[in-house]
C-alpha positions, 0 to 999 in steps of 0.5 A: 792374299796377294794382289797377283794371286787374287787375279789368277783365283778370278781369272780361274772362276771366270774361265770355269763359270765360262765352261759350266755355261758351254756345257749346259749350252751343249745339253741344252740344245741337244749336243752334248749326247749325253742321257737322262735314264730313270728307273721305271716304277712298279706296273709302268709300261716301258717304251724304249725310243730306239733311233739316231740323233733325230730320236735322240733330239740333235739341236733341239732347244730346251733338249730335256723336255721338247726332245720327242720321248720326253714330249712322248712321256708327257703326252702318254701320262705316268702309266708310261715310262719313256726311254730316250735311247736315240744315238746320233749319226747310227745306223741300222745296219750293222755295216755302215759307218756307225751300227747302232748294234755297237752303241752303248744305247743299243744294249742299255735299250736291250736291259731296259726289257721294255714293253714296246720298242720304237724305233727310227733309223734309216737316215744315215743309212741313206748316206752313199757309204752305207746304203747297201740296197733295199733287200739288205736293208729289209733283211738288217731291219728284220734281225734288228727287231728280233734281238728284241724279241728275244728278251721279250717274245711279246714286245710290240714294235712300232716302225717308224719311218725316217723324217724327209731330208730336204735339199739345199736352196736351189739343189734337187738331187744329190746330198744334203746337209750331213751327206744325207741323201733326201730321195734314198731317205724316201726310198727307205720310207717305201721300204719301211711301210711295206715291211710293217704292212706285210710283217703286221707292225704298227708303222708311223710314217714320219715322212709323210708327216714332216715332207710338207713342214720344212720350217720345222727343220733348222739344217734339212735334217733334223726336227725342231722341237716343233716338229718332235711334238708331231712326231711324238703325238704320232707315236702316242696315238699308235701306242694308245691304238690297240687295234 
């Protein structure tokens, strides 16, 4: 083999090992959107995790394993079958800039015919081009839980509030990073606990989980790997709650 030939094969093995490393870097640290489904076995009850890039595990390092339903499943035993059906930047509502109705995860989550639903959305609802009000949102939020109990009459939904967004050093108002807006994403929290109460839904208020644990957030945003153990273990003790 040519001295010249010889260079380009090491140049092209390079470039690749370089590649293989930046994709595994994406997924290892919850940035490459990509999934892990695995089947259920016979008589394990089905949690579909439903949400955007904060379900999802958007920046998370050691995204396979410390994204919330991966802590979730380790946390509820092999009795329990989680499903990591978070879609980043997704809307509730079905008019905002991206409905998580249109997503692939949406109807991978509606076959999936689970047991019980989690869901999370409402941050990006918070963004000014998608809030629409308090009542729309309710009315979107109460239709979004009835295309799942229509594959499922007795599903349990749990409602999980958004995390708190948190301002910029030194801003009180406004947006935060990804035109997230902190004082919608609290108004929607009230919203979300209220509608739980009055429907008879199991709600777990993450807001008020996160609110007081900034350092769990590297961007004011999104939940270390830190702050989805917490979230996970809420939602665990929920599940385990029969009341």
């Amino acid at each position: 083999m040519k001295k010249g030939n010889k260079i380009i094969i090491s140049i092209g093995i390079i470039v690749l090992a370089l590649v293989l490393f930046f994709l595994f870097a994406l997924y290892n640290n919850g940035y490459s959107g990509l999934h892990r489904h695995k089947e259920a076995a016979d008589g394990q009850i089905k949690v579909a995790c439903v949400g955007d890039s904060i379900t999802y595990g958007h920046g998370i390092k050691g995204w396979a394993k410390n994204n919330y339903p991966a802590q979730l499943q380790k946390i509820l035993g092999d009795g329990y079958h989680v499903a990591n059906f978070g879609h980043s930047g997704k809307t509730l509502s079905n008019d905002g800039d991206q409905p998580y109705t249109e997503s692939e995860q949406y109807q991978l989550s509606l076959e999936y015919d689970a047991d019980i639903v989690v869901i999370m959305l409402g941050t990006n609802d918070s963004k000014p081009e998608n809030w629409t009000g308090a009542l729309d949102f309710v009315e979107k939020y109460d239709k979004f839980i009835n295309s799942y109990k229509g594959n499922n009459p007795d599903v349990e939904i749990i409602i999980c509030t958004p995390a708190a967004a948190f301002f910029h050093k030194g801003e009180s108002d406004g947006m935060t990073s990804y035109d997230i807006q902190p004082k919608m994403v609290e108004i929607i929290k009230n919203e979300l606990r209220t509608f739980a109460l009055l429907n008879g839904y199991k709600c777990v208020d993450v807001y008020s989980l996160t609110e007081n644990h900034k350092e769990w957030f590297r961007d004011n945003v999104h939940p270390s790997k830190d702050g989805a153990k917490a979230i996970a273990e809420a939602v665990a003790e929920k599940i385990k709650n029969k009341e």
